[in-house]
C-alpha positions as CSV (number, residue, x, y, z in Angstrom):
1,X,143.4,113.7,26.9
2,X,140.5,113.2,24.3
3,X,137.7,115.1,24.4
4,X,134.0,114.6,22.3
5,X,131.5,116.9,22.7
6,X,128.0,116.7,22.0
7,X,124.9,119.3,21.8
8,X,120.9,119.4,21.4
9,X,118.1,121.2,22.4
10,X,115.5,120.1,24.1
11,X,112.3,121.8,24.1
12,X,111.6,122.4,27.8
13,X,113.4,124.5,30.3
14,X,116.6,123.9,32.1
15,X,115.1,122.9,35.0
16,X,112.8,120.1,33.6
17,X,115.8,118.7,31.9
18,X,118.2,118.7,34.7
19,X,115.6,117.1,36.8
20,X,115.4,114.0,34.2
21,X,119.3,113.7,33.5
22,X,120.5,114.3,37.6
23,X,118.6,110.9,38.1
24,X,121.6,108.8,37.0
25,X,120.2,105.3,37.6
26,X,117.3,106.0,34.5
27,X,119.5,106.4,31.9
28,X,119.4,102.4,31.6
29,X,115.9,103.5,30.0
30,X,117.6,106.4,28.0
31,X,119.9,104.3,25.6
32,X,120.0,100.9,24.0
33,X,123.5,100.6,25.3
34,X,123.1,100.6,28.7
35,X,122.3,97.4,30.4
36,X,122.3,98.0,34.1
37,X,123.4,101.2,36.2
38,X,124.1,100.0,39.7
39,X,123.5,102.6,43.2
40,X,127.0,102.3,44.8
41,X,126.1,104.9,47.1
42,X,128.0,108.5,48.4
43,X,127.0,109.5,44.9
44,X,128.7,106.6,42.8
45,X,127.2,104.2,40.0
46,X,128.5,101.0,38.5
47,X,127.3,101.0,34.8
48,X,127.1,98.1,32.7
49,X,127.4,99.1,29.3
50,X,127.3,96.7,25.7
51,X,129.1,98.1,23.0
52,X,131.2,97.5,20.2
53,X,130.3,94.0,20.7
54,X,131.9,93.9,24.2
55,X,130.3,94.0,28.1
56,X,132.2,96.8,29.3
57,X,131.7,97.9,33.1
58,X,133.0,100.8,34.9
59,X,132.2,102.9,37.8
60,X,131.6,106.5,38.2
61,X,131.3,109.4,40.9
62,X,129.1,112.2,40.6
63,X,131.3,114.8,41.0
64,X,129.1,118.3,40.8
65,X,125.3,118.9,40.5
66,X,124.8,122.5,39.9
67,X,121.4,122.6,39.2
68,X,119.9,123.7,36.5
69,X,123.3,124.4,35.0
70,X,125.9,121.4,35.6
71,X,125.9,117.6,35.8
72,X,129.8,116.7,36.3
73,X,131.5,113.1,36.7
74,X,134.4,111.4,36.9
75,X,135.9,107.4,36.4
76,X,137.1,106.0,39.5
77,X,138.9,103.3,37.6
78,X,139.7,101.6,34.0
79,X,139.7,104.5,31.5
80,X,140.5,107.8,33.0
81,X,137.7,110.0,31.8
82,X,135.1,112.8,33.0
83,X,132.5,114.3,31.8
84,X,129.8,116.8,32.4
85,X,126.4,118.3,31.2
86,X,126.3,121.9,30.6
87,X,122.5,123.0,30.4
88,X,121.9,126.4,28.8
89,X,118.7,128.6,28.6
90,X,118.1,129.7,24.6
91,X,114.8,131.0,23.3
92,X,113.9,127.2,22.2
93,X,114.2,125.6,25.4
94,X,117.8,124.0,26.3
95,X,120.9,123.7,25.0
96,X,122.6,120.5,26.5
97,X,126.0,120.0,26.2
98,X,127.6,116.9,26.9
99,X,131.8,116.5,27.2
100,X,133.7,113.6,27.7
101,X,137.3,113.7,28.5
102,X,139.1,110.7,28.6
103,X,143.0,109.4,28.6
104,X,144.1,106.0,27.6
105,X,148.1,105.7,28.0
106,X,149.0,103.9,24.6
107,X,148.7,105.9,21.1
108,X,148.0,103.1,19.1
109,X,145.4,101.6,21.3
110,X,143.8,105.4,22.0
111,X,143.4,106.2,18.2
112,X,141.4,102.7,17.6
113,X,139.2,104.1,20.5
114,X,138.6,107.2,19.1
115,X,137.9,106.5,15.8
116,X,135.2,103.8,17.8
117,X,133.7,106.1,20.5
118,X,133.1,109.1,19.0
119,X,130.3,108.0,17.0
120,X,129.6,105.3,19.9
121,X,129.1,108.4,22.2
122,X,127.1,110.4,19.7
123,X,124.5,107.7,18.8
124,X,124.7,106.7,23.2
125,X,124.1,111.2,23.7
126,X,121.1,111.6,20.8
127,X,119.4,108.2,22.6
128,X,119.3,109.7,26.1
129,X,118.3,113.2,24.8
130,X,116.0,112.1,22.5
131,X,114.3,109.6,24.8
132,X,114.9,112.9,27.8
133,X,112.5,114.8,26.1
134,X,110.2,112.2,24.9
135,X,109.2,112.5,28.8
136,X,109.5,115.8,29.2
């Protein structure tokens, strides 16, 4: 598996942030990216996401809501992937963490997507945190 990893801080406290992030259908106002996030219910989302050029669309099950501490999810088809973010107290506000794991079963194929999404997933994580806690 892949992973990419991304951190900030916010200036708030972990509960303020968790509060903003744990409502998954506002992220469409978070990044540029993300054109529509679809309520499937029982905790799922359909996203529909423009990138690289591409409509991409894929959906995704909450998996754990910890909070203020953990935001976890997981693919339930296409690309196997999960992801989670970690929220940390520090003197500042919040450290958030965000990891994405994913597993595409063709080398060649999986270094072209790497090489693409990491800094696809790094602009997509300073949008949403940036824009977070422009309303905090």
């Amino acid at each position: 598996m892949s992973t990419i990893e991304h951190s900030a801080i916010l200036h708030a406290p972990p509960e303020r942030v968790f509060a903003l992030l744990e409502r998954v259908e506002d992220f469409v106002d978070y990044s540029d990216l993300i054109e529509a996030i679809e309520p499937l219910g029982d905790k799922r989302y359909r996203w529909y996401v423009h990138a690289v050029g591409m409509d991409w669309s894929f959906d995704v099950e909450i998996t754990e809501i910890k909070a203020p501490e953990r935001l976890a999810w997981e693919s339930l088809g296409g690309v196997r992937n999960q992801g989670c973010y970690r929220l940390v107290p520090v003197p500042e506000g919040t450290e958030v963490v965000l990891t994405i794991e994913y597993q595409i079963n063709n080398r060649l194929l999986e270094r072209a997507v790497n090489r693409a999404a990491r800094p696809l997933v790094g602009k997509v994580s300073r949008q949403i945190l940036e824009r977070v806690e422009a309303k905090l």
